[in-house]
C-alpha positions in Angstrom: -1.0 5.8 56.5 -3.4 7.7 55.1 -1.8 7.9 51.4 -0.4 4.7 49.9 1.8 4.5 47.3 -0.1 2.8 44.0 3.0 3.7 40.4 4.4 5.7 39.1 4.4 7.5 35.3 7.3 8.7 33.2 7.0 12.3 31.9 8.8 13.9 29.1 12.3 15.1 30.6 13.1 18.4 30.9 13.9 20.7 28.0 15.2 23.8 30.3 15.7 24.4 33.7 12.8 24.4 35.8 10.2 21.3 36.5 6.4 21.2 36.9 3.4 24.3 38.6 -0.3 23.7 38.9 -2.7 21.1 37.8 -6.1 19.9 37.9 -8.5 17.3 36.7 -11.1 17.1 34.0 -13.7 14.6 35.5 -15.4 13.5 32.3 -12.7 12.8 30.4 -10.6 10.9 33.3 -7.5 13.7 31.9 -5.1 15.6 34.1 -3.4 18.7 33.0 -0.1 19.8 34.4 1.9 22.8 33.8 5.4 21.4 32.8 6.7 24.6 32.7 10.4 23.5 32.0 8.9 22.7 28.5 6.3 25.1 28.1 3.8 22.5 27.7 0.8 20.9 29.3 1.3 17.0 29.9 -1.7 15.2 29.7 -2.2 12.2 32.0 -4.9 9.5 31.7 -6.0 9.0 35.0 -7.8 5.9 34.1 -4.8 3.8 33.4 -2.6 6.2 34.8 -0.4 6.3 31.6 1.3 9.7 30.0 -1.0 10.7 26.8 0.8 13.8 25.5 2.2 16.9 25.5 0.0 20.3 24.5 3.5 22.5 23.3 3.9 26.0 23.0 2.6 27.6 26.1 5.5 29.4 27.2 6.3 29.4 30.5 3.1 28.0 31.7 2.3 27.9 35.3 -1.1 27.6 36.2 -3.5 25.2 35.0 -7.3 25.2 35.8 -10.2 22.9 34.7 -14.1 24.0 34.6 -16.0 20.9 34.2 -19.2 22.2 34.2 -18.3 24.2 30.8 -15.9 21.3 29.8 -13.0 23.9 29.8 -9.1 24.0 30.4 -7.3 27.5 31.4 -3.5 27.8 31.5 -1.6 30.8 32.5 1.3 31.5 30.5 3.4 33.3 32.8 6.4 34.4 30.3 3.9 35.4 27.3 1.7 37.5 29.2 -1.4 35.2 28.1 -4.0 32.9 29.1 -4.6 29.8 27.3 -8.1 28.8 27.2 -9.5 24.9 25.0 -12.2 22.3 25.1 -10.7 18.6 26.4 -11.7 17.4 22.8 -10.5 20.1 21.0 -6.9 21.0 21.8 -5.9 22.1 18.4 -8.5 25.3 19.0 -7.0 26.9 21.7 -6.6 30.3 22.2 -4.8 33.0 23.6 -6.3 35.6 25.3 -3.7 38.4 26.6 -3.7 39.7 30.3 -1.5 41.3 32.6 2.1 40.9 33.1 3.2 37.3 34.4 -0.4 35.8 34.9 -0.1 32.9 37.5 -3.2 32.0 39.6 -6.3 31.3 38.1 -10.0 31.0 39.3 -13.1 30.8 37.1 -17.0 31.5 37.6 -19.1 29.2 35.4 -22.1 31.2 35.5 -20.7 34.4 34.2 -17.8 32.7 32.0 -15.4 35.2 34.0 -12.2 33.7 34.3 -9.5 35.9 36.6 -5.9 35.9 36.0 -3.7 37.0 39.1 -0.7 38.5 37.7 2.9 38.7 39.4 3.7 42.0 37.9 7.4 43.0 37.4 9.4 44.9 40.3 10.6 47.3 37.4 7.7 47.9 36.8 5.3 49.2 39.9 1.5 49.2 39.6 1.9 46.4 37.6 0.3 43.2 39.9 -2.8 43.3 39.4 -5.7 40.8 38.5 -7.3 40.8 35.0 -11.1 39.3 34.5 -11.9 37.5 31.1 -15.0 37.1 29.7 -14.4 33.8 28.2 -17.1 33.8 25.9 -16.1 37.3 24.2 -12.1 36.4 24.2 -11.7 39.9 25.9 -10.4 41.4 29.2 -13.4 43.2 30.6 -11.2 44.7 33.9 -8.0 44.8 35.5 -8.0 45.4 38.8 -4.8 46.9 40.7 -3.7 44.6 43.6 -1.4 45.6 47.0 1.3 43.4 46.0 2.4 40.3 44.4 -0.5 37.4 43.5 -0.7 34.2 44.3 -3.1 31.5 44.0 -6.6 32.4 43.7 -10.4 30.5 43.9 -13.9 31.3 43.2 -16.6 30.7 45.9 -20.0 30.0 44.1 -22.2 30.5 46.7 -20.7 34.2 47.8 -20.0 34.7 44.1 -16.5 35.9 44.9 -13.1 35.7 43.6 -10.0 35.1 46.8 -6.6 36.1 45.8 -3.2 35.6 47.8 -1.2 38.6 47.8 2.3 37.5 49.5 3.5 41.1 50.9 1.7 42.7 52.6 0.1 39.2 54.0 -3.3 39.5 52.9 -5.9 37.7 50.4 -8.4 40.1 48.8 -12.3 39.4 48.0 -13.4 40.1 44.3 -17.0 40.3 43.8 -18.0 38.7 40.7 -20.9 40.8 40.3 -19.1 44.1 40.7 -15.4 42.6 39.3 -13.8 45.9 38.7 -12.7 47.0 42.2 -11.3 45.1 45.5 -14.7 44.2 47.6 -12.7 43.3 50.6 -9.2 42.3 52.2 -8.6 39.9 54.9 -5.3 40.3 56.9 -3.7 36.6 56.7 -1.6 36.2 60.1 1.2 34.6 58.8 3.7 35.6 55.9 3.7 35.0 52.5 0.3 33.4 51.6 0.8 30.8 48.8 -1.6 28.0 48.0 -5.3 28.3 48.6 -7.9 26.1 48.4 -12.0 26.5 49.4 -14.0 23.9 51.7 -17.4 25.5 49.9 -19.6 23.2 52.3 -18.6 24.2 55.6 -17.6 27.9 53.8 -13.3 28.0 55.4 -10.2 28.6 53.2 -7.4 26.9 53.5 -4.3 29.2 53.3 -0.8 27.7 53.2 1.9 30.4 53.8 5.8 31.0 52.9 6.2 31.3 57.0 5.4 27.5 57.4 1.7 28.1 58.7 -1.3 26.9 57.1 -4.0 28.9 58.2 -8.1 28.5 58.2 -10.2 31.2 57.5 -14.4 31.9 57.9 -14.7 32.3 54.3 -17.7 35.1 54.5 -15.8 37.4 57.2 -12.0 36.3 57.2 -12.0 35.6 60.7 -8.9 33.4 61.4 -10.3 30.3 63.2 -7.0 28.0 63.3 -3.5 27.9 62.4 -1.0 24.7 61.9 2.4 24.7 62.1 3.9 22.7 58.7 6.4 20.8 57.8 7.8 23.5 55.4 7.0 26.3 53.2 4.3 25.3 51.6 3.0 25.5 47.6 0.2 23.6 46.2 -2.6 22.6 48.6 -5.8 20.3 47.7 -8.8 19.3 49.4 -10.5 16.3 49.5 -13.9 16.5 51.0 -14.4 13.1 50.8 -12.5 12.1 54.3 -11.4 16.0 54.8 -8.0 15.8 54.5 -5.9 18.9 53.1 -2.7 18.0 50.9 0.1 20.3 51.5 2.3 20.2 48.5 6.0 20.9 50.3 9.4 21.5 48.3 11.4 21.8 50.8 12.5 18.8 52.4 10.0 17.4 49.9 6.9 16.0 52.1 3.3 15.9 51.8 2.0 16.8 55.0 -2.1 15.7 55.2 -3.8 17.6 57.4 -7.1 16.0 59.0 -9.0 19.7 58.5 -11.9 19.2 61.6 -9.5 19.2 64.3 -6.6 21.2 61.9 -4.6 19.0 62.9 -1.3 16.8 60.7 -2.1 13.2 60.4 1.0 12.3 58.2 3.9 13.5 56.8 4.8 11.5 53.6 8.3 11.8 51.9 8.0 12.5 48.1 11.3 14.4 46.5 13.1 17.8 47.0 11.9 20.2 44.5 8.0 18.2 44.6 6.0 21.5 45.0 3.1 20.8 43.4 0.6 17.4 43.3 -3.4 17.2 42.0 -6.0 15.3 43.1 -8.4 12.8 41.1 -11.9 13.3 43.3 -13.3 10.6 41.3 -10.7 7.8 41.9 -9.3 9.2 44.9 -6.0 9.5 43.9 -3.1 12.2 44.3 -0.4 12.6 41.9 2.8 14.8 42.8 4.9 15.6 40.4 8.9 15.1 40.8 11.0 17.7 39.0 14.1 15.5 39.7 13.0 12.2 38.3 10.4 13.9 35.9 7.5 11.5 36.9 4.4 11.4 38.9 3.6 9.5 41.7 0.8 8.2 42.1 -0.9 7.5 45.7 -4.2 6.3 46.6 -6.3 7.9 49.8 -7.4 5.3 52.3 -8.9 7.4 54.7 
């Protein structure tokens, strides 16, 4: 087994229908942040003692969550206020609320330039309304907003290109915003497979990892797009994590409820680890080497250690 199963943590139980979206990891502090969006709250996790800390209220309908550690920052996306949420690890009680486009979901961030991006769902009512919106964090103020070919999902920023990727799940592409130049699509790669979901960026051997509704997960040359392998999954997929460490992918599934890890030099699944049904979403501790998914059922997180 390549994940073993270390505790599990009680979360606060729901307050609406729904359960938990993204989240990520603020090395310094040993703090994880996930979206409980049923509550429309961050819970905050010690990943030290693996012990629930609080709650962060009042970010309604939060979905994404995204830490910079290099500027010691925390970004949520707060899909039902049309905002993005944006605090210091010490300093929660400053947040701020920046608004964006309608339904903001994925986020990516480029440290250098304080931009943060906001890929928004849009509203079918409303058409011409997915598109992504870039922040200058420093200035509280959308500098762009960038019309998109259909409905965003997850997105990352690739220092070394200096680009922003952004699913787009119909048509089946992921588009290439140039952080230089962030008012205008750079590129568009054609993804092979519907529905592209959950991405995540191997930065040191330049591939994306691109899970997708049709149950493919599919690997891309990061400078050109070109499709160099594709995996059948266990499921449709969500949340997807990389840890470069032993290069395994995690492959957040809902549906049965798996995680299927994915050995990423031969693209090839090494284990397929029952979790619950609903589990979408996990995060990974690089430090401790640890993966937390989060169970909308039970409201908890298990925890599971990497053994390589």
């Amino acid at each position: 087994m390549a994940l073993e199963h270390y505790t599990d943590i009680a979360l606060p139980a729901h307050h609406q229908p729904g359960g938990f979206d993204h989240a990520a990891v603020h090395s310094a502090s040993a703090r994880l942040y996930v979206a409980h969006t049923a509550n429309d709250a961050l819970d905050v996790i010690d990943c030290a003692t693996d012990r629930y800390l609080h709650s962060i209220p009042n970010l309604i309908g939060v979905a994404g969550v995204l830490v910079s550690d290099e500027r010691h920052l925390i970004f949520t996306s707060n899909r039902r206020e049309n905002t993005v949420g944006i605090f210091a690890p010490d300093a929660e009680a400053a947040l701020v609320k920046i608004p964006v486009g309608i339904g903001p979901n994925g986020l990516a961030y480029d440290p250098g330039r304080h931009l943060l991006l906001a890929a928004n769902v849009g509203a079918p009512a409303q058409p011409g309304s997915t598109t992504v919106s870039l922040v200058d964090v420093g200035a509280h103020a959308v500098v762009a907003e960038v019309p998109v070919p259909g409905r965003t999902r997850w997105a990352v920023f690739d220092p070394r290109q200096e680009v922003f990727f952004v699913n787009i799940a119909d048509p089946a592409v992921m588009v290439v915003i140039d952080a230089r130049t962030p008012t205008r699509i750079a590129n568009t790669y054609a993804i092979p497979a519907g529905g592209p979901h959950g991405l995540e960026l191997d930065s040191t051997r330049q591939r994306l990892f691109c899970a997708c509704d049709a149950q493919q997960l599919v690997c891309l040359e990061a400078h050109s797009g070109r499709v160099l392998a594709e995996l059948r999954l266990s499921g449709a997929p969500d949340v997807v994590f990389l840890n470069a460490r032993y290069g395994h992918l995690y492959v957040a599934i809902g549906d049965p409820g798996v995680i299927d890890v994915i050995e990423t030099t031969a693209m090839r699944r090494i284990e397929t680890l029952e979790t619950e049904r609903g589990a979408h979403t996990l995060a990974f501790d690089a430090e401790r080497n640890k993966v937390y998914v989060f169970l909308p059922q039970t409201h908890r997180a298990a925890v599971y250690v990497e053994k390589g």
